[in-house]
C-alpha positions in Angstrom: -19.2 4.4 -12.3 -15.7 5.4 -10.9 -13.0 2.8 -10.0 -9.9 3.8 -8.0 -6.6 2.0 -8.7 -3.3 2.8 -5.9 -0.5 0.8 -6.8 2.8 0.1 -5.6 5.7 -1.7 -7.3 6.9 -4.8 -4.4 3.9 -6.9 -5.4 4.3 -6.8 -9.1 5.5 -10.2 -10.8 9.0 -10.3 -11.2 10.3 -8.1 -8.5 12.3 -9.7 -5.5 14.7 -7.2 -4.7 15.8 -3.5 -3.5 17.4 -2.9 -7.0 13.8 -3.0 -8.7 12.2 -1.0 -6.7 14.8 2.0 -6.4 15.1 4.8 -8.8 19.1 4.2 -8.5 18.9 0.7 -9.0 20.3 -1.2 -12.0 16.8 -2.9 -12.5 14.6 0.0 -11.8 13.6 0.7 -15.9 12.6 -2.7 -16.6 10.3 -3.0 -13.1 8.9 0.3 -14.2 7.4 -1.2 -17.2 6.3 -4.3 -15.4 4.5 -1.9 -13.1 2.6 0.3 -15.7 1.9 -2.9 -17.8 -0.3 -4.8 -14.8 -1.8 -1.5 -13.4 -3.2 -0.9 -16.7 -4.3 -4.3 -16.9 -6.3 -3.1 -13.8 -7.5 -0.1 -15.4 -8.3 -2.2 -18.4 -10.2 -5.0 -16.1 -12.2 -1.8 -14.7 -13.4 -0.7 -17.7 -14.4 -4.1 -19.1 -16.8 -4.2 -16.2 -18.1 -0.7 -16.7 -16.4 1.7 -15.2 -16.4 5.4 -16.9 -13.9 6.8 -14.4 -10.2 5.4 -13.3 -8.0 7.2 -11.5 -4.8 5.8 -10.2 -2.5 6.5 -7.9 1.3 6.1 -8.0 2.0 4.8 -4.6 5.8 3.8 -4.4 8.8 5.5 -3.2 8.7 8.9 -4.6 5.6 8.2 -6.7 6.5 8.8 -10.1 7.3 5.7 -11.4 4.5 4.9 -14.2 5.1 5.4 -17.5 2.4 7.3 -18.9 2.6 5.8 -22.2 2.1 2.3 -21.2 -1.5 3.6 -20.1 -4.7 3.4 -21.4 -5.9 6.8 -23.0 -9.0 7.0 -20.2 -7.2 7.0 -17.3 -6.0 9.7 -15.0 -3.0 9.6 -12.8 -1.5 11.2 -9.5 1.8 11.1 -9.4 4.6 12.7 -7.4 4.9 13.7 -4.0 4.2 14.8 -1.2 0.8 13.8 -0.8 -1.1 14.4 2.2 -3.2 11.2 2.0 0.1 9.3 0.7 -1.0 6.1 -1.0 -5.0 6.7 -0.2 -4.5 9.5 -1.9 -7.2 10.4 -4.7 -10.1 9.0 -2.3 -11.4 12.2 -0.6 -14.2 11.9 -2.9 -16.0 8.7 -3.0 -15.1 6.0 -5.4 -17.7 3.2 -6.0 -14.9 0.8 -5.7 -11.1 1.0 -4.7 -8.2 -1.7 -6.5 -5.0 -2.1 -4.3 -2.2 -3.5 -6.9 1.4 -4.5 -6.2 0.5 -4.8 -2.7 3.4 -6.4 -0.9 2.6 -8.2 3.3 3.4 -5.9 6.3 6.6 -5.7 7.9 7.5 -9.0 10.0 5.4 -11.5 7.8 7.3 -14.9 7.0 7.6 -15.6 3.0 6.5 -11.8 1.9 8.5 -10.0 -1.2 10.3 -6.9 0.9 7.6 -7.0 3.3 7.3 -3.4 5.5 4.7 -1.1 6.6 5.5 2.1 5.1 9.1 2.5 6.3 11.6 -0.9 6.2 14.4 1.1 7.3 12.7 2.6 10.4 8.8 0.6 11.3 8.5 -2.4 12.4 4.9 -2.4 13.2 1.7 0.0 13.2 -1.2 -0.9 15.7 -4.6 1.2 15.4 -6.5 -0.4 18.2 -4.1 -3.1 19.4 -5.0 -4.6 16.2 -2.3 -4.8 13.8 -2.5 -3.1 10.4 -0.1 -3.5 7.0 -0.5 -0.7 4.2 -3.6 -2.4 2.8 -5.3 -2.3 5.9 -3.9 1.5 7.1 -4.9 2.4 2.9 -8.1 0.7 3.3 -9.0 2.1 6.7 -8.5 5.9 4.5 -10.6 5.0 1.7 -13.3 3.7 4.3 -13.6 6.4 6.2 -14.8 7.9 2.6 -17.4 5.0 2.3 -15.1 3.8 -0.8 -14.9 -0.1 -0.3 -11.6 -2.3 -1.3 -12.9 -4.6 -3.8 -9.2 -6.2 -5.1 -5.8 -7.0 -4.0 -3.1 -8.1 -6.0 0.8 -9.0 -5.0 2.4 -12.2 -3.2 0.3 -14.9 -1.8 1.1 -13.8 1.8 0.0 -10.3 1.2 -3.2 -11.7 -0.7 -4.0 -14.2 2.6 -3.5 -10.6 4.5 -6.0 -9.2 2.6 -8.4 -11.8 3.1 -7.7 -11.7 7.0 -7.7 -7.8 7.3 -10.7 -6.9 5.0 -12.7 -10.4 4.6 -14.8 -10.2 0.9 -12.1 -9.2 -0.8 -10.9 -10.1 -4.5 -7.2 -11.1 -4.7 -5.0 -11.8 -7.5 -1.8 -14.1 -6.5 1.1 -13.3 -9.1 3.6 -14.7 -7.4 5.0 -16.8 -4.3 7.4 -16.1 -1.6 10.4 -18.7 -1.4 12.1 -15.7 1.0 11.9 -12.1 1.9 14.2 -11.0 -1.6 13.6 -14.4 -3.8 10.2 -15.9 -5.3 8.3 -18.0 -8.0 6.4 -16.0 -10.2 4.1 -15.5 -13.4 5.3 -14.4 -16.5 4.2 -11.4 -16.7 1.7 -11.7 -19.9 0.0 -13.9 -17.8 0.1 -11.8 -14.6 -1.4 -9.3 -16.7 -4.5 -11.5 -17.2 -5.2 -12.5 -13.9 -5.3 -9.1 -12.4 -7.0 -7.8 -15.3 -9.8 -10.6 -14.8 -9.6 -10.2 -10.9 -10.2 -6.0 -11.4 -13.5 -7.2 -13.9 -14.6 -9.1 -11.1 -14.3 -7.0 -8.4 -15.4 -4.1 -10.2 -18.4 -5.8 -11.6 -19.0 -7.1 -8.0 -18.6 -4.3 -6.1 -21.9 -3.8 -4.1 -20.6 -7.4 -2.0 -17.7 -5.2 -0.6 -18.2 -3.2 2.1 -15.8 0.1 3.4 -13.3 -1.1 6.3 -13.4 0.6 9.1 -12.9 0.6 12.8 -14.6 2.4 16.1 -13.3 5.5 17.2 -11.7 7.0 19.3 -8.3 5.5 18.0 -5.3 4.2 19.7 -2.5 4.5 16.9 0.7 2.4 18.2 4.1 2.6 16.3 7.0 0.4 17.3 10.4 1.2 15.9 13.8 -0.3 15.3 15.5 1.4 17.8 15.4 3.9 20.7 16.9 6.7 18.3 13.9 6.5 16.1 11.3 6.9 18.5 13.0 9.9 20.1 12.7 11.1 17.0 9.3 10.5 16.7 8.3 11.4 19.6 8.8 15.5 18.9 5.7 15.4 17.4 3.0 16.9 19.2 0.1 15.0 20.8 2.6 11.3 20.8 3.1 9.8 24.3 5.9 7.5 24.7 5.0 3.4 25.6 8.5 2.2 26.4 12.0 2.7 24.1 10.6 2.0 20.7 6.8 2.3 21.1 5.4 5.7 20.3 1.6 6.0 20.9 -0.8 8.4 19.6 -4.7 8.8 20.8 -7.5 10.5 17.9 -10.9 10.5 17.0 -9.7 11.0 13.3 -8.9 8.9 10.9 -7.5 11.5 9.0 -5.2 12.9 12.0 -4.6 9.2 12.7 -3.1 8.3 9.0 -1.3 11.9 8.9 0.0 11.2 12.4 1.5 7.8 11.1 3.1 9.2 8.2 4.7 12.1 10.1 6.2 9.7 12.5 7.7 7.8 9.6 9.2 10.8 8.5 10.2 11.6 11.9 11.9 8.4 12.5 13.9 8.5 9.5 15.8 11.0 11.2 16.6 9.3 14.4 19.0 7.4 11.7 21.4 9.0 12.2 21.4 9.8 15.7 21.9 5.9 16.1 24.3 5.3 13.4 27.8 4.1 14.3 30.5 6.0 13.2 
């Protein structure tokens, strides 16, 4: 039985702000640790239920940020990038169920650690369908589209109530609670540890109630940005028509092309930076 584990770093207990979560930052080390310590804890959850299989996925920033040696032995990891599939990637083959931990709330939500949706410096919402989707959901929406269901989140109490909005049965594992966008009460994280760890046996021993999420093509994919400069930006990519000056739209019948599509104009965007930037 094969679990599949992407995590990212905002949702972890104990980080609040940019200088966790930043390779340069002064904080960085120490959030590293507190990141491999409750993935494994998922990992370790997985395997108490029965999985034979976990792979996880290093899903934040430039994706090497695990430390390998705060692992259990039976795991396997991706890490690095670029990956085509970004932080779904790992699920072109079928996984029986899929853990999302250190989730953080999309961009916009009140009382969500360093809420975004895949770029805070340049998104400030993604629409598939007029309906509006955070990296769970767009991460989810990948792994469906495999007929892998979501079976856990873990991360802040607003990204967890996200969860349960976006993909309904879902497990969730609160660790810690938004007081503002960069300041929060959490777990310590021994005990964060545990209640992911219980939440990932749960899920994983539960996994025939979930069931893949996924929505009727043809798709509508909708990306509003910060500013004019962005979307010109993103808007050199072929197939994109233009809503108004920061909504970029783009039609599929993919989910793939649609994800791919969505990351490329993030990329895109990031450029249109400094064709805004004051001098």
């Amino acid at each position: 039985m094969k679990a599949y584990i992407s995590v990212d770093m905002e949702g972890i207990a104990g980080i609040v702000h940019a200088d966790q979560v930043r390779s340069d930052g002064q904080d960085y080390q120490r959030a590293r640790v507190l990141m491999s310590e409750e993935t494994n804890a998922a990992a370790l959850g997985a395997f108490d239920a029965g999985a034979n299989e976990v792979l996880i996925n290093d899903s934040h920033g430039d994706m090497r940020n695990l430390l390998f040696d705060h692992l259990d032995p039976r795991v396997q990891v991706i890490s690095g990038s670029l990956k085509p599939f970004s932080m779904a990637q790992g699920t072109e083959r079928r996984y029986d169920v899929a853990l999302f931990v250190g989730y953080h709330a999309g961009m916009g939500a009140r009382a969500g650690v360093l809420d975004h949706t895949y770029s805070s410096s340049t998104v400030s919402e993604v629409r598939v369908n007029d309906r509006v989707l955070n990296e769970t959901g767009l991460n989810a929406l990948v792994c469906g589209s495999y007929d892998t269901p979501v079976g856990l989140v873990t991360g802040d109490e607003r990204c967890c109530e996200e969860a349960k909005e976006l993909l309904g049965e879902v497990e969730t594992a609160v660790v810690k609670w938004a007081i503002s966008r960069t300041c929060a009460r959490s777990l310590h994280p021994k005990e964060a540890c545990q209640v992911v760890r219980q939440a990932a046996r749960r899920a994983v021993e539960g996994r025939g109630r979930f069931r893949p999420f996924r929505m009727d093509p043809p798709y509508r994919l909708q990306m509003r940005f910060l500013n004019a400069g962005m979307a010109d930006a993103a808007e050199v990519m072929p197939g994109t028509r233009r809503i108004d000056g920061v909504h970029v739209e783009f039609p599929t019948p993919s989910v793939h092309d649609l994800f791919r599509a969505m990351l490329a104009m993030s990329r895109l965007s990031d450029a249109g930076i400094l064709s805004v930037r004051p001098k």
